[in-house]
C-alpha positions in Angstrom: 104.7 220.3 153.1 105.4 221.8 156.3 103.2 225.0 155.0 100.2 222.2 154.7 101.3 221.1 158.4 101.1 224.0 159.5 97.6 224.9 158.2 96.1 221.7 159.4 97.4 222.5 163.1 96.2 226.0 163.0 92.8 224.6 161.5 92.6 222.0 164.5 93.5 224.4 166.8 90.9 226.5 165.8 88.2 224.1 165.3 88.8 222.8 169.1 88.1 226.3 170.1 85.1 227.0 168.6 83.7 223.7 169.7 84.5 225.0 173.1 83.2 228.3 172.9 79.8 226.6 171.7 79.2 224.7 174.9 79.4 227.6 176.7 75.6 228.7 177.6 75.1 231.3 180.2 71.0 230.9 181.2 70.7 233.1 183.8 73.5 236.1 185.3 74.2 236.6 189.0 72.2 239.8 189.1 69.4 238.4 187.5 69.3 235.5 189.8 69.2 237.7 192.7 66.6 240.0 191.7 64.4 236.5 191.1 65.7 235.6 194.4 65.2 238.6 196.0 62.1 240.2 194.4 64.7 243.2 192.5 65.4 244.1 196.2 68.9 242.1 196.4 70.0 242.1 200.2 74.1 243.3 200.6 76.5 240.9 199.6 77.8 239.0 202.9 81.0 236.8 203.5 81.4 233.5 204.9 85.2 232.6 205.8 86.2 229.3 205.3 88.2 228.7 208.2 90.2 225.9 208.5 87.3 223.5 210.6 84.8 224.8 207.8 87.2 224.3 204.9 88.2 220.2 206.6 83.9 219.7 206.3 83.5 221.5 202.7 86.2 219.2 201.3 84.5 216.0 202.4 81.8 217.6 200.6 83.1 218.2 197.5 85.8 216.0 197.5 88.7 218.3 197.2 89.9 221.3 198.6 87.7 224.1 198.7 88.9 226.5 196.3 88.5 230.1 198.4 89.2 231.5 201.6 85.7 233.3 201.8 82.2 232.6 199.9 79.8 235.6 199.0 76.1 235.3 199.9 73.3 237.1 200.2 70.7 236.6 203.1 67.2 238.4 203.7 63.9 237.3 205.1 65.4 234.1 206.5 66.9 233.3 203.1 69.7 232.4 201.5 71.6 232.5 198.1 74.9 230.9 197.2 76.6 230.9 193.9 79.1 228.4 193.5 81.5 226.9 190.3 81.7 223.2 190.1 83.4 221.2 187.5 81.0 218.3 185.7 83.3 216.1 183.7 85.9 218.7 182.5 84.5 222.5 183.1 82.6 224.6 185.6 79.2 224.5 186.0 77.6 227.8 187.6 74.5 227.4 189.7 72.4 229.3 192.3 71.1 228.0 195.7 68.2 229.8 198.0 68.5 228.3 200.8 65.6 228.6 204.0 64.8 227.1 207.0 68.0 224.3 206.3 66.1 223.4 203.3 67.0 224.2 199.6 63.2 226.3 198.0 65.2 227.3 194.6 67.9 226.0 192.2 69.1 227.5 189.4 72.0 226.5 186.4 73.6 230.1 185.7 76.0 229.1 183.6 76.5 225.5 181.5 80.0 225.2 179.9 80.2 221.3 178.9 79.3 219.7 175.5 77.0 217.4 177.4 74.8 217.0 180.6 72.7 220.3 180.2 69.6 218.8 180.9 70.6 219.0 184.7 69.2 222.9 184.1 65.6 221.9 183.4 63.2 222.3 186.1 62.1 218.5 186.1 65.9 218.1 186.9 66.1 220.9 189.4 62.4 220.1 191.2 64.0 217.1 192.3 65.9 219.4 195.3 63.2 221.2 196.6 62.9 221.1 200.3 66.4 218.8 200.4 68.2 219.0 204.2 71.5 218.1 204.5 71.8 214.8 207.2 74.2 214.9 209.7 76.5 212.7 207.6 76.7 215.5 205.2 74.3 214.1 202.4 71.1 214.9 200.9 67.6 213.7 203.0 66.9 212.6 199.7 68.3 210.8 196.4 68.4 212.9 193.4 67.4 210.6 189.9 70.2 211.3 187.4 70.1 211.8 184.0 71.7 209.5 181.5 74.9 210.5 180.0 75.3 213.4 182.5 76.2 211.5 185.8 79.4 213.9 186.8 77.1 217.5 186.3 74.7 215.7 188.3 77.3 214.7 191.1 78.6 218.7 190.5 75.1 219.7 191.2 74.7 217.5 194.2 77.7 218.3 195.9 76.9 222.1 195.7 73.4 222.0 196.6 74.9 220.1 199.8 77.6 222.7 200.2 74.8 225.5 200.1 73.1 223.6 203.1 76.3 223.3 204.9 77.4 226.7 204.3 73.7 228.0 205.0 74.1 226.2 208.3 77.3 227.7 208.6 76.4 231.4 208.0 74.0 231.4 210.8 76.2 230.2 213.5 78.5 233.3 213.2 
């Protein structure tokens, strides 16, 4: 009896983690979304600390605490790119900003890890950001349609391409 317990745990256990490890989908890796960015002629990486007025801003962005005391970018040409992790429902989603002129010209979904919402990486999703400023109440120009059954990636999404405008702004005042 307990043998059988034991085996159905195991069996759960392992079934759970597969079914994890499927939602996973990595589209697109840091380096290759650079060289897209960046014509295969990606810029040095730079560093934008979050101090402690920058961090107070990024968390009414997000909602919460920003989770580092410096982001990596890249900037060349009057450009850009941010890489950030935001969670959807329960996991991160990775996704690539370019950022010019205060106004996002490219978004891409690196990395996917929940069991719904991918549509958000289609380019009839992403189009929708194109040329989006960031108002001086810290939200989009613009509203963003969402996608049914995928409200919280959306939000993730919207809440980074607003932290890439924010940090873009950022990065230039220093």
């Amino acid at each position: 009896m307990i043998k059988m317990q034991v085996t159905a745990v195991l069996l759960l256990v392992a079934m759970m983690v597969a079914t994890s490890a499927q939602a996973i989908e990595q589209y697109l890796k840091p380096e290759q979304f650079l060289a897209e960015v960046f014509a295969d002629n990606a810029p040095k990486q730079e560093v934008l600390w979050v101090t402690k007025d920058v961090a107070k801003q990024a968390e009414k962005i997000l909602g919460h605490a920003p989770n580092q005391l410096r982001q990596r970018y890249w900037k060349s040409n009057g450009k850009t790119a941010w890489i950030f992790d935001e969670v959807g429902k329960e996991e991160p989603i990775t996704a690539g900003f370019v950022v010019s002129d205060g106004k996002i010209v490219q978004v891409r979904v690196l990395t996917y890890r929940e069991s719904r919402g991918g549509e958000v990486r289609y380019p009839a999703f992403l189009k929708q950001y194109q040329g989006a400023e960031l108002q001086i109440d810290q939200h989009l120009n613009r509203n963003i349609d969402g996608i049914s059954g995928a409200t919280l990636s959306v939000n993730a999404m919207n809440r980074m391409a607003r932290l890439a405008l924010y940090f873009d702004r950022m990065s230039r005042v220093e």
